[in-house]
N, C-alpha and C positions, 0 to 999 in steps of 0.2 A: 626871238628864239624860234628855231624848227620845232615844227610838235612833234611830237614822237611818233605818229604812225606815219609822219612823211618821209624819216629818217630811213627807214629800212626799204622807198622806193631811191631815195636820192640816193644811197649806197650803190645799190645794183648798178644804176645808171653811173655812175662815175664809176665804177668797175669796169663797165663796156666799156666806157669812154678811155681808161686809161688802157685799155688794151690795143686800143685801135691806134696809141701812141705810143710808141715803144720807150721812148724818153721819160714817160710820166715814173716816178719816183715816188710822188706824195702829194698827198691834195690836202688843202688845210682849210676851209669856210670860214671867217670869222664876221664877227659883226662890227661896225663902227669905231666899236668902243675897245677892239682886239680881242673880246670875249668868242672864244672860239664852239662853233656852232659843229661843225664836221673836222673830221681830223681821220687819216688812215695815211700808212705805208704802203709800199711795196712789201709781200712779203713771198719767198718763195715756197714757204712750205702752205701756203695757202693758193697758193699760183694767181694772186691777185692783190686786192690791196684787205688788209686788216686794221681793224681801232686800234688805236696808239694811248686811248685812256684819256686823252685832253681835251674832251669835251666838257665844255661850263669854268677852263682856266683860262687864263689872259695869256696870250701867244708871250707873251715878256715872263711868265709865270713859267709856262711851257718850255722854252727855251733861254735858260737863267745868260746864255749867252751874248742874246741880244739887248740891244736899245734899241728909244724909238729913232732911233739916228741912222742903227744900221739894219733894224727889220725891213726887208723889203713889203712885208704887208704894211708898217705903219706908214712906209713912200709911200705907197699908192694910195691910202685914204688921206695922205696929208695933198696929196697932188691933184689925186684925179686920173692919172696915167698908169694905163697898166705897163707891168715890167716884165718879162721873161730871163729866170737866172739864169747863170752860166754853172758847167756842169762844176760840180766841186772835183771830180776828181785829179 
């Protein structure tokens, strides 16, 4: 688990970071076990990314839509291979 006073440097910095990519949408950190560690949107009335509240739930918890079949983070910890989505809209 992040401790808590890292949290509010890794924020910032994944804020720059998704600014400097126009594509970035949302960023999700989780651990191993899909216990989500970071979690923020895109939001515009914040003009960056904001919590989305799913910190310390299971990405499968988080998103009752998926499995571990079709989460693209539990491919990557099943794999080893990281993956870049395609845009949904």
């Amino acid at each position: 688990m992040i401790s808590g006073e890292v949290m509010p440097v890794i924020g910032k910095w994944l804020n720059y970071m998704s600014r400097l990519h126009d594509g970035v949408d949302a960023i999700l950190i989780a651990d191993r076990h899909g216990t989500i560690e970071y979690s923020a949107m895109f939001s515009e009335q914040e003009n960056g990314l904001a919590d989305e509240g799913f910190i310390g739930k299971n990405i499968l918890e988080a998103y009752p839509q998926l499995t571990e079949e079709t989460s693209s983070h539990f491919r990557v910890m099943r794999t080893g291979r990281r993956c870049a989505m395609k845009s949904r809209n």
